[in-house]
C-alpha positions in Angstrom: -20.7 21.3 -22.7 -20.0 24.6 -24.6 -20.9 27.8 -23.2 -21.7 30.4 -27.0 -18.6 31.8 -28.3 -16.6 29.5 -25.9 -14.1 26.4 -27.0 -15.2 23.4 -26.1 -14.9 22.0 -22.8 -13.1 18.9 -21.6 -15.5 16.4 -19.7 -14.7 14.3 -16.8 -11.7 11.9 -16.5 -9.8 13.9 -19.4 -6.1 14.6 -19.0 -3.9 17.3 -20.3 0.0 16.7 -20.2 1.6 20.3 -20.9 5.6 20.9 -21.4 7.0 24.5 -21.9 9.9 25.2 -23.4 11.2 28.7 -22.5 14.5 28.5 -24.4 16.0 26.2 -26.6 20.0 26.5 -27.8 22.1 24.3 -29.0 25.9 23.9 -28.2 25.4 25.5 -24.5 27.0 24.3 -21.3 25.1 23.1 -18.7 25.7 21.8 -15.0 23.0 20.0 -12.4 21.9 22.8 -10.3 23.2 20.7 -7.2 26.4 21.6 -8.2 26.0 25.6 -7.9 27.2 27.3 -4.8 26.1 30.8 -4.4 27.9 33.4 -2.3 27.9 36.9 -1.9 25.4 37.1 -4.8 27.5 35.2 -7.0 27.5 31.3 -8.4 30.7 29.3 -8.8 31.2 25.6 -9.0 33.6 22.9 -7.6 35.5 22.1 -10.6 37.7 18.5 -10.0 40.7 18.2 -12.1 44.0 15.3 -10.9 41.8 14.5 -8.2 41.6 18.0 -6.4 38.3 20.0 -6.2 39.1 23.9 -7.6 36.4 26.7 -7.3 35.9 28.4 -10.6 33.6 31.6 -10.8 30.5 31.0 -13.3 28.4 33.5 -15.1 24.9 31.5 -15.0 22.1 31.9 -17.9 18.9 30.0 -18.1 18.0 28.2 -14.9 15.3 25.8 -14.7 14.4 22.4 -12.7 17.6 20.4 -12.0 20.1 22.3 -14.8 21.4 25.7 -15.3 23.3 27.1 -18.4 26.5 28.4 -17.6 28.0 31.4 -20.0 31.2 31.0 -18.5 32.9 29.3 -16.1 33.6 25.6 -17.5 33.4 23.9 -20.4 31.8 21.2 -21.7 33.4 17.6 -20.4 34.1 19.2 -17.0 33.4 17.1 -14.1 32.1 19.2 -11.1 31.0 18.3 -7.6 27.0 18.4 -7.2 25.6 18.9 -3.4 29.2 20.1 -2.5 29.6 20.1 1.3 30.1 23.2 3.6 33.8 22.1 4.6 34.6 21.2 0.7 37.3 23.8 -0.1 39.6 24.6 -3.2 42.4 21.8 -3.1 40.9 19.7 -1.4 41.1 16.1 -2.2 38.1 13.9 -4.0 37.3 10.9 -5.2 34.2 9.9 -7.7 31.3 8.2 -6.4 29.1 6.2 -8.4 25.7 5.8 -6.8 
């Protein structure tokens, strides 16, 4: 039905799929947001390089679902630790797992 000066309405068993895109850029950085720590108000990352995890600083930009742009921090083609562990600390040893 259509109520005067109204758009049209849908009628039963219609569906509407919807994405949003809030910001679009190309050439940014991003990391899974699994991989962010936050402390004292500010997000880092577990950077691994020869095998040793080493905490870098970020500055974070857009967030959103399972990414985050970083400003600054790392660089594209850095491997990072997502879900990092409580105990994980800088130096420590790692190893890549492949689920």
């Amino acid at each position: 039905g259509r109520l005067d000066g109204a758009a049209p309405l849908l009628g039963d068993g219609y569906r509407v799929e919807a994405r949003l895109v809030l910001a679009s850029r190309r050439g940014v950085v991003v990391v899974p947001s699994g991989a962010l720590v936050s402390e004292n108000q500010a997000w880092s990352v577990f950077r691994v390089a020869a095998g040793r995890a080493a905490r870098r600083a970020l500055r974070v930009g857009a967030r959103g679902g399972d990414r985050a742009e970083v400003l600054d921090g790392v660089v594209a083609g850095d491997t990072v630790v997502v879900f990092p562990p409580d105990k994980l600390t800088d130096g420590a040893l790692v190893r890549r797992v492949h689920p």
